[in-house]
KESEDO-985295 format. One record per residue: residue in three letters; x, y, z of N, C-alpha, C in turn. Coordinates in steps of 0.05 Angstrom, whole numbers, padded with zeros to 5 digits, always signed. Layout:
alaXYZXYZXYZ...
This chain:
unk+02309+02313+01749+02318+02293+01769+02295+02287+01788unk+02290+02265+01791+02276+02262+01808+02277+02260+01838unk+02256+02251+01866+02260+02255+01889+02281+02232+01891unk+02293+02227+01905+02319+02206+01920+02295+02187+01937unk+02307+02166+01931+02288+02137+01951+02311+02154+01973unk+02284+02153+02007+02293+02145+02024+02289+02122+02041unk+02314+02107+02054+02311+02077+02057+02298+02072+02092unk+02282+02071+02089+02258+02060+02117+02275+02033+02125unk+02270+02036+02162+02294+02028+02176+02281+01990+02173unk+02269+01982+02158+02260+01949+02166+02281+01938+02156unk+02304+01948+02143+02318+01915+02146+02318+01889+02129unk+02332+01877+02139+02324+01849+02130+02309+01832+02149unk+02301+01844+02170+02285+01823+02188+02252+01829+02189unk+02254+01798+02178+02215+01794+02173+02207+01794+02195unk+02217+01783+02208+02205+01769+02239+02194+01791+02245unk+02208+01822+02244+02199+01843+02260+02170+01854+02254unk+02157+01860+02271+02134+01885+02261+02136+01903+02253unk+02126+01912+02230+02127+01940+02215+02109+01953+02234unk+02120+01984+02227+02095+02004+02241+02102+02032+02216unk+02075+02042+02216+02077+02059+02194+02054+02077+02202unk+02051+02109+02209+02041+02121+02222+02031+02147+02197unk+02005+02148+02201+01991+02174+02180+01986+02195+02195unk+02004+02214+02189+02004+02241+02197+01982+02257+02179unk+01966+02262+02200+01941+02282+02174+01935+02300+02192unk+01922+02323+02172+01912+02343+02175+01877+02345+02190unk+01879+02329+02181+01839+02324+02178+01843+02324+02224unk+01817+02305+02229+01801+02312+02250+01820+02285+02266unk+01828+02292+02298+01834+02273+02312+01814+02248+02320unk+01781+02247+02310+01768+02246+02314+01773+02223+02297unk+01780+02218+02281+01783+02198+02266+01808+02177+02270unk+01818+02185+02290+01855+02161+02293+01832+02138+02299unk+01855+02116+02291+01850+02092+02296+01886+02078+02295unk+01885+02058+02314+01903+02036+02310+01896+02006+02299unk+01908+02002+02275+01898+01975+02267+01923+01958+02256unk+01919+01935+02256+01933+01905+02250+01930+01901+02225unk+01950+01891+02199+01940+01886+02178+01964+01861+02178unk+01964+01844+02167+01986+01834+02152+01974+01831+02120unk+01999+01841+02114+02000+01849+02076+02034+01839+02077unk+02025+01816+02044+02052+01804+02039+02064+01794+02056unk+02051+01772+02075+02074+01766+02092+02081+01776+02122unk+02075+01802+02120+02091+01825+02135+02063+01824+02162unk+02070+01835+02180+02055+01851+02208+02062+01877+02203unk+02040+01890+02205+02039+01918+02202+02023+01931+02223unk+02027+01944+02240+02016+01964+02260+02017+01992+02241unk+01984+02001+02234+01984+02023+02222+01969+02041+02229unk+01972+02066+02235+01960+02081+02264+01961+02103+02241unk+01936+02122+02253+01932+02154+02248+01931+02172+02269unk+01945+02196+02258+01950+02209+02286+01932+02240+02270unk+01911+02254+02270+01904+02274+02257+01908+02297+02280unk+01915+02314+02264+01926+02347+02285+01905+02361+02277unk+01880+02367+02268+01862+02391+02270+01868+02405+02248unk+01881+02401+02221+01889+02429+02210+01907+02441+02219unk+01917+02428+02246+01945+02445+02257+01980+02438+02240unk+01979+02464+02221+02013+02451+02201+02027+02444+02227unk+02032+02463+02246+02055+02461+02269+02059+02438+02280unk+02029+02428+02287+02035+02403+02302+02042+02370+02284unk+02036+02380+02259+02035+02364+02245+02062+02358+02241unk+02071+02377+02231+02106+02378+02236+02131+02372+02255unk+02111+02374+02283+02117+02371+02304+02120+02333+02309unk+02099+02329+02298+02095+02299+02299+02112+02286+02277unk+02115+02295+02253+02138+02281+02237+02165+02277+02256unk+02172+02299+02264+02196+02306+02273+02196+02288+02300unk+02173+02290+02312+02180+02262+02342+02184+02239+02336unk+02171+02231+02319+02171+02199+02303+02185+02187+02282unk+02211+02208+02276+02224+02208+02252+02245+02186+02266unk+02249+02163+02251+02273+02153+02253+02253+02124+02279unk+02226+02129+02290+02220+02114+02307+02197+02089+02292unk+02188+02101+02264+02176+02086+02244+02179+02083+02214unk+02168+02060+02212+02182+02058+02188+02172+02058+02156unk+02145+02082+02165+02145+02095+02137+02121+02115+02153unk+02119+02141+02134+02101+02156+02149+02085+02159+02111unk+02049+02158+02127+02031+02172+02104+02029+02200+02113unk+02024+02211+02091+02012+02250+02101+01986+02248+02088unk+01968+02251+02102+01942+02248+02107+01928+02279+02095unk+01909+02292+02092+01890+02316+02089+01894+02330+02067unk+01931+02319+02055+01940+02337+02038+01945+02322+02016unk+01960+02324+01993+01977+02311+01976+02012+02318+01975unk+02020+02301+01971+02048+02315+01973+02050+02331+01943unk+02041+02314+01917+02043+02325+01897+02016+02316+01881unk+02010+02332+01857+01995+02320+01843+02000+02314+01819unk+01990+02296+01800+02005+02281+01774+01971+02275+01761unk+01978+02292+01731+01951+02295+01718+01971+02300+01678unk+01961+02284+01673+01966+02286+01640+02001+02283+01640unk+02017+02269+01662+02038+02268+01656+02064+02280+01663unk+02045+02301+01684+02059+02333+01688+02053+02321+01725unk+02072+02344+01739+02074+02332+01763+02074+02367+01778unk+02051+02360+01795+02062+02400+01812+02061+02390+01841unk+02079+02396+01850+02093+02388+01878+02069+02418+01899unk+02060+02401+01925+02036+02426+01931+02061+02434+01959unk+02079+02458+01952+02104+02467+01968+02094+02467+02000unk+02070+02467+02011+02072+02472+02046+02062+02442+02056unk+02066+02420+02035+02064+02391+02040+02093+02385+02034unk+02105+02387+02019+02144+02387+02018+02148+02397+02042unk+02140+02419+02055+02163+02429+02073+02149+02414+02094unk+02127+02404+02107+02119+02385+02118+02135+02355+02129unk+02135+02354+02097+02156+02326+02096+02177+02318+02110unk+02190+02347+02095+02216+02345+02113+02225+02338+02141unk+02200+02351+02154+02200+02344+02173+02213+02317+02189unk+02207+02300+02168+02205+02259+02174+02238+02258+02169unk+02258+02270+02162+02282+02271+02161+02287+02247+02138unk+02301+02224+02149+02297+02202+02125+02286+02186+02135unk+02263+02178+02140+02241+02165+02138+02232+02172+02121unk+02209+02150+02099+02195+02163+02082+02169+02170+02091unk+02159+02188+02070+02128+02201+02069+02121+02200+02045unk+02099+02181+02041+02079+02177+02024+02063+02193+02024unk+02039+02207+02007+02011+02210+01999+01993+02195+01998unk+02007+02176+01985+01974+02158+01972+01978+02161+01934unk+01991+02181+01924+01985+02188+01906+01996+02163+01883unk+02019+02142+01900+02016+02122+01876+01996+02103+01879unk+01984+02094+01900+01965+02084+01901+01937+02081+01883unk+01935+02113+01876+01922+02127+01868+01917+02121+01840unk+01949+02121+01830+01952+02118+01794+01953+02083+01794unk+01953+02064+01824+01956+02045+01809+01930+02023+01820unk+01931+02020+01840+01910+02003+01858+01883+02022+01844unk+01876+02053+01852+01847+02061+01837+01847+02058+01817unk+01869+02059+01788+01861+02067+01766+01852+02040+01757unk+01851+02013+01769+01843+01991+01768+01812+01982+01775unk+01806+02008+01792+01777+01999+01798+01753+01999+01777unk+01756+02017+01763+01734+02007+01750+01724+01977+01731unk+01752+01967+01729+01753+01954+01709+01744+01924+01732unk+01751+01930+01750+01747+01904+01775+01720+01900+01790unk+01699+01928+01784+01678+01924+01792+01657+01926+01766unk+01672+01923+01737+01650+01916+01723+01627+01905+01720unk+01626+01886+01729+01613+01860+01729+01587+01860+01752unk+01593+01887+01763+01566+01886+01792+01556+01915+01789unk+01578+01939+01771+01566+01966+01770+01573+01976+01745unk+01546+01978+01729+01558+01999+01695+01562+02024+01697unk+01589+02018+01685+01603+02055+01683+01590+02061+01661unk+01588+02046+01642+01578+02054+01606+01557+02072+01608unk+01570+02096+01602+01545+02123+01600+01535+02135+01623unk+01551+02120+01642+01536+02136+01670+01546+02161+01676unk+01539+02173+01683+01539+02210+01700+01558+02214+01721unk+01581+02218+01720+01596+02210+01731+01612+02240+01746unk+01606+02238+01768+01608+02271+01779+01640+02269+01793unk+01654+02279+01793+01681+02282+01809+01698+02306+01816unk+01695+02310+01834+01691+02329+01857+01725+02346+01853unk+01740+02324+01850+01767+02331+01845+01778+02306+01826unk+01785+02324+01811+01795+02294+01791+01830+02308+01787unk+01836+02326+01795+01872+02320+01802+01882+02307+01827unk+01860+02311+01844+01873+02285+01862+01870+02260+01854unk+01855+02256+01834+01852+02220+01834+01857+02219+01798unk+01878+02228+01789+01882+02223+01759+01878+02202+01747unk+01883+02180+01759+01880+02160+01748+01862+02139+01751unk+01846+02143+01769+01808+02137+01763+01798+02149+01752unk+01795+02178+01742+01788+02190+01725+01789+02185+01695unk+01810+02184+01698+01824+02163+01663+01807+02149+01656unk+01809+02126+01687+01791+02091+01681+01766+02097+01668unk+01750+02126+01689+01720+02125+01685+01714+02129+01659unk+01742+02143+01648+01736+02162+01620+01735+02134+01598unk+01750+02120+01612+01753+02095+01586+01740+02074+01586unk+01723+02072+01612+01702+02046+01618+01676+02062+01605unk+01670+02090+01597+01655+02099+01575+01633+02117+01600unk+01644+02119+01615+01632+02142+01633+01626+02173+01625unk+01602+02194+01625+01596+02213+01626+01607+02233+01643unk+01644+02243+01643+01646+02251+01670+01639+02288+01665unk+01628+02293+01697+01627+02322+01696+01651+02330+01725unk+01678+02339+01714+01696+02350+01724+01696+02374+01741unk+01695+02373+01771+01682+02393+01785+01704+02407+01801unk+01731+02404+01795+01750+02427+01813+01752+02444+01811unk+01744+02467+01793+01743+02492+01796+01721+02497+01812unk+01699+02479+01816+01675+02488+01837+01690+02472+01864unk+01685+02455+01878+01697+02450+01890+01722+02456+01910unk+01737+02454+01892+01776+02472+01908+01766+02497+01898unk+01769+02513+01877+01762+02545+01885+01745+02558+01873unk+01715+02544+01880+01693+02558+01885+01686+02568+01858unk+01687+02562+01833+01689+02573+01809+01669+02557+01802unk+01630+02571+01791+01611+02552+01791+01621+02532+01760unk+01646+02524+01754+01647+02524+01725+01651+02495+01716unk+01632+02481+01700+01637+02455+01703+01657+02451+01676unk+01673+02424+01678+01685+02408+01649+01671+02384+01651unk+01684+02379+01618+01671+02341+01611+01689+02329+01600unk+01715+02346+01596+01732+02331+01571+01759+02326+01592unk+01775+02310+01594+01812+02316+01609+01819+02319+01603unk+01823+02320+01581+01848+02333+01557+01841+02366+01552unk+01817+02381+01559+01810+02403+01558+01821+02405+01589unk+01811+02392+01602+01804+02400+01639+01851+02404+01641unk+01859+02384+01630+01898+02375+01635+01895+02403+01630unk+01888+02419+01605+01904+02446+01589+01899+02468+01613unk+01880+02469+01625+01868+02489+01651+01892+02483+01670unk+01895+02462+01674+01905+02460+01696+01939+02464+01700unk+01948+02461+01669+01970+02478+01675+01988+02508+01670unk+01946+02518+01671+01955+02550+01676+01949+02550+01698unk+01930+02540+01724+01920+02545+01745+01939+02524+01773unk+01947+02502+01762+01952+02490+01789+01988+02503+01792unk+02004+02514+01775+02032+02523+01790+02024+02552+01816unk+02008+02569+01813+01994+02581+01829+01983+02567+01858unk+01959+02553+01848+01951+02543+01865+01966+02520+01890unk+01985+02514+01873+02001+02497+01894+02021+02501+01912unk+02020+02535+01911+02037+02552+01930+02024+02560+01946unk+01996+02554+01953+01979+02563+01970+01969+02554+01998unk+01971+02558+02019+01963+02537+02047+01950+02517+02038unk+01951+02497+02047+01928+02473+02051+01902+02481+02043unk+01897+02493+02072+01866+02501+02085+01852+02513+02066unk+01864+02533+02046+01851+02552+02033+01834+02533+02006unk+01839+02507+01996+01841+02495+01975+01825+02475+01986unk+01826+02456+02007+01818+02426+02018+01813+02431+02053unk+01788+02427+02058+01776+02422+02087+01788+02418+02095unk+01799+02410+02121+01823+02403+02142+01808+02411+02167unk+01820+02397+02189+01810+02396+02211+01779+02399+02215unk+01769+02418+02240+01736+02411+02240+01719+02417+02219unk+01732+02420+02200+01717+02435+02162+01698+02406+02159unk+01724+02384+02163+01712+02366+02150+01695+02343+02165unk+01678+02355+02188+01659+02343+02202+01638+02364+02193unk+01637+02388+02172+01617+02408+02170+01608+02398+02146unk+01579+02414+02136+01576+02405+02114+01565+02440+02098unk+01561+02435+02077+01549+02461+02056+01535+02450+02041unk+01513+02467+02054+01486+02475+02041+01481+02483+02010unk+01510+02502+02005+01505+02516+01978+01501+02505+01953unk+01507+02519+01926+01497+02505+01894+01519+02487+01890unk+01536+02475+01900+01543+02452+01895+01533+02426+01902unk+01512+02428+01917+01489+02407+01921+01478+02398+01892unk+01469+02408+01878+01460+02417+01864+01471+02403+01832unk+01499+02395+01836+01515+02374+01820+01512+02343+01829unk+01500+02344+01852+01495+02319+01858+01471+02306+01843unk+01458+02319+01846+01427+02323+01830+01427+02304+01807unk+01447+02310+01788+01449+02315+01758+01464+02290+01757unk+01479+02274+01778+01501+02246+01762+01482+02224+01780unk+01499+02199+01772+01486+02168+01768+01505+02160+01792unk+01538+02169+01792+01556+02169+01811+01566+02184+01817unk+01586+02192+01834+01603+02206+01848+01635+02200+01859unk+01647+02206+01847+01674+02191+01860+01694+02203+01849unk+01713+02197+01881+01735+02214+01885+01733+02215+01918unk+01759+02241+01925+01752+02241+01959+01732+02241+01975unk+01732+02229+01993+01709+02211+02018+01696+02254+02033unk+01723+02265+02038+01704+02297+02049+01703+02310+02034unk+01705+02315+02006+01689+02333+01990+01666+02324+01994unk+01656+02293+01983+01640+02281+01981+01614+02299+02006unk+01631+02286+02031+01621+02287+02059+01604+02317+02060unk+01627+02344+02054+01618+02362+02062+01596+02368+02051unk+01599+02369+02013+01574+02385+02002+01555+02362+01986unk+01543+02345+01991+01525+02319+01996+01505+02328+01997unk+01480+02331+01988+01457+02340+01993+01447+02310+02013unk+01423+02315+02029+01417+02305+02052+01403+02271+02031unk+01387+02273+01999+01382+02255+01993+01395+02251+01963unk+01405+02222+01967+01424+02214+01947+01417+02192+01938unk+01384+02186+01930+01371+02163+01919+01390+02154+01891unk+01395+02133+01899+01399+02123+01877+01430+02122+01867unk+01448+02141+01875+01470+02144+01874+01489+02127+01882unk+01517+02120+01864+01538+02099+01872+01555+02118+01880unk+01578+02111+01900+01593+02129+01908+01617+02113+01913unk+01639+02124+01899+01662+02114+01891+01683+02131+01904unk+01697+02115+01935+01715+02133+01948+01730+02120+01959unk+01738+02131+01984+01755+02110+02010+01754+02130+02031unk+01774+02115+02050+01768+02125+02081+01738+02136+02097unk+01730+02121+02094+01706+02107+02105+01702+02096+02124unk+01683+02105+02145+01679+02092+02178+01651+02075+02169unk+01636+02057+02190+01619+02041+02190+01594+02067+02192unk+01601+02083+02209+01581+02104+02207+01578+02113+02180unk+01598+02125+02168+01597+02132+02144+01580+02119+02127unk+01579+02096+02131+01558+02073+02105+01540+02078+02112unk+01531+02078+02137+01510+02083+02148+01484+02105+02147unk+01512+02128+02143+01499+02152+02131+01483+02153+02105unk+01504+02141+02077+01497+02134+02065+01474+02129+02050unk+01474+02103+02076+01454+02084+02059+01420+02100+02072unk+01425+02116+02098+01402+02128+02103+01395+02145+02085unk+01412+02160+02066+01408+02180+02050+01401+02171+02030unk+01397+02148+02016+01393+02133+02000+01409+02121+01980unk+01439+02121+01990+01449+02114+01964+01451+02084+01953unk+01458+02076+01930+01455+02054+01919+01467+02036+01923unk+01499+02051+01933+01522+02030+01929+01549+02045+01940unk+01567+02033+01954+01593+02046+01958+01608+02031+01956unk+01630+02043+01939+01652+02023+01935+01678+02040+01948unk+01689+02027+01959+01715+02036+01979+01733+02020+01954unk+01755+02043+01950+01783+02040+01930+01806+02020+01942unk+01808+02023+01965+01827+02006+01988+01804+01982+02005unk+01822+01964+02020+01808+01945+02026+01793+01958+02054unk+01772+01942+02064+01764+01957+02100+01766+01935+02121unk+01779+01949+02131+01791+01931+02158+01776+01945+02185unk+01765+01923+02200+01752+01929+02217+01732+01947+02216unk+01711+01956+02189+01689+01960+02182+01699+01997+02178unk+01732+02001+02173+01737+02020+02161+01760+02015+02135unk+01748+02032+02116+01764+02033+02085+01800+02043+02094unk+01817+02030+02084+01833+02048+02096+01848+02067+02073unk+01854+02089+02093+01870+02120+02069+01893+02107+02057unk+01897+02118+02032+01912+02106+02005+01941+02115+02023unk+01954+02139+02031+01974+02150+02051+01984+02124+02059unk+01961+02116+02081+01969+02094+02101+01982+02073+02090unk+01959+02065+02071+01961+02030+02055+01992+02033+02041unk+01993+02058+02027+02015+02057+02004+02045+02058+02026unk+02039+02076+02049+02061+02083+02075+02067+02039+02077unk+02050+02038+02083+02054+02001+02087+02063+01981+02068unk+02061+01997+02043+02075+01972+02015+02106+01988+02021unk+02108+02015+02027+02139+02027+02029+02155+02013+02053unk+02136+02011+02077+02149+01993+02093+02161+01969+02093unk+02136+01946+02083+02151+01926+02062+02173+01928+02050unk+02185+01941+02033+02204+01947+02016+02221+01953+02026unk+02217+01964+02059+02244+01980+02061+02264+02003+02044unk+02243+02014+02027+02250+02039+02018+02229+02057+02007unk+02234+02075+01995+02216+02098+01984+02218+02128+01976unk+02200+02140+01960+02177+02128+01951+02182+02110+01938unk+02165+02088+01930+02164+02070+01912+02154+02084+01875unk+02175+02068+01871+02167+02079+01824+02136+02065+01823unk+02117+02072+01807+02094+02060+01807+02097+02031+01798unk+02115+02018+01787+02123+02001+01775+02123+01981+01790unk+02142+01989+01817+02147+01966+01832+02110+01964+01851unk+02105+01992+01860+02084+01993+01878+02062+01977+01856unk+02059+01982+01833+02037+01962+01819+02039+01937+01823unk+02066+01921+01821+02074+01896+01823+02061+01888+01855unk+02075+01903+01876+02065+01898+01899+02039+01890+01902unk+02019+01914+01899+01997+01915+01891+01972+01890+01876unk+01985+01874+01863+01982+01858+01847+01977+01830+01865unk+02008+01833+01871+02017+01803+01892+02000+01811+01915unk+01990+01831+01930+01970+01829+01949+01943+01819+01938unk+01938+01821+01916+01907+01820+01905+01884+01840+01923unk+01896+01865+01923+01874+01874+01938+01849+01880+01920unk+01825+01881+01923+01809+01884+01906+01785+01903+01921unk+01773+01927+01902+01763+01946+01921+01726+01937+01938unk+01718+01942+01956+01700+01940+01971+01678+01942+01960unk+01653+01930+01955+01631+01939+01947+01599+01934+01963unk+01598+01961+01978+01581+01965+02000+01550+01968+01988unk+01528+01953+02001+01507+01960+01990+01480+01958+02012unk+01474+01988+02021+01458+01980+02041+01431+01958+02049unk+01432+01954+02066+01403+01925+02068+01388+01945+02070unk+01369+01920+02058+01342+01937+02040+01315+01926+02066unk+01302+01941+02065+01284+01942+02090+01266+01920+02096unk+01272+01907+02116+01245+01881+02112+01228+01888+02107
């Protein structure tokens, strides 16, 4: 059986403003309030980040439950979906709950439907064919992974280095799916923190041999703070395929040398915005949720969002 749609309070009235609020884990350092209209709609879509703090995070579902009308969960996943199979990560469920019936998104259909589209939409300006294709976590983003694998990409599958520190690389998903469902029912009983940066982690960076994978690919893509943390300082030449992205962030970037960034979601006001938020805002629309990928693709579609393609200016 699956989760139950819960029905987000918009109604039948357009006229009204949506508001849809991302509860994350990651750094307060990062809230922003921004304006979108998508489909029609006014959307007020705000991030509220607690430090890595579960309590307060919880705390904040629970104030705002019933006062907006869809909530993203930001730092974490609620679940992850890889070869078909679905592992629910349990201290992001009990999180949830928190939001009573309001819904709470991830991002994660976004994920299978708006990313798994990107490669095929930035053909024409970046070749995947044969390129080196490094991904930092490829169960959070299953279905760019797929794309890369089928637009004829070289990928080297890096979550056992990455989430738990295991120097051990893959190339295949159909080998990498079989791993993962002896290792992720374990792993997804485990804190947050212990698995994914959160709070001031992900303003740090590491030095160590996972630099060292950067080296070796053409791109990079998947989450914006794996990326962030273990990044070696020069990244000549490299395309980098993510989201949630500040203007600083490009900036970084493009000082480090990279080639190209493509943000998965659109950027509003010179930031990419988190898949959580965007997907929290097609649920608002709808007035229900989660949304089946079905309908969220359709949505998706009728917005024409199409992903970002950043490329630093080249030096007079």
């Amino acid at each position: 059986m699956g989760t139950p749609e819960r029905r987000a309070p918009a109604g039948g009235d357009v006229a009204r403003p949506l508001r849809v609020v991302s509860v994350s884990l990651g750094s307060p350092a990062r809230d922003a309030v921004r304006d979108l209209t998508l489909l029609g709609r006014h959307v007020r879509l705000e991030r509220i980040g607690t430090n890595g703090d579960v309590r307060a995070a919880a705390a904040t579902f629970a104030r705002l439950a019933g006062e907006v009308d869809a909530f993203g969960l930001g730092g974490t996943d609620l679940h992850l979906r890889v070869a078909g199979r679905r592992y629910r990560i349990a201290q992001s469920a009990r999180l949830a709950r928190h939001a009573g019936a309001t819904p709470v998104v991830c991002g994660a259909g976004l994920k299978d439907t708006l990313e798994r589209g990107v490669p095929a939409r930035i053909a024409d300006r970046i070749d995947l064919a044969g390129a080196r294709v490094l991904l930092p976590s490829a169960v959070d983003r299953w279905g760019l992974a797929e794309a890369l694998r089928d637009a004829g990409a070289d990928l080297t599958i890096g979550d056992l280095a990455f989430l738990l520190g295991v120097p051990r690389a893959m190339h295949d998903l159909d080998a990498f799916a079989r791993v993962v469902r002896v290792v992720a029912p374990p792993v997804v009983r485990l804190p947050i923190g212990w698995i994914y940066p959160t709070g001031a982690k992900q303003g740090t960076t590491d030095g160590g041999w996972r630099r060292r994978w950067f080296e070796a690919a053409d791109v990079v893509a998947g989450d914006w703070h794996l990326v962030r943390r273990f990044a070696p300082p020069d990244l000549s030449g490299l395309t980098v395929i993510t989201n949630t992205t500040t203007a600083e962030d490009l900036a970084d970037l493009g000082a480090r040398g990279a080639r190209a960034v493509v943000t998965t979601t659109p950027r509003l006001e010179g930031r990419s915005l988190p898949t959580n938020l965007l997907e929290a805002a097609f649920t608002a629309i709808a007035g229900r949720g989660p949304l089946p990928h079905a309908d969220l693709a359709a949505m998706v579609a009728e917005a024409d969002l199409a992903p970002d393609v950043w490329r630093p200016p080249r030096p007079a």
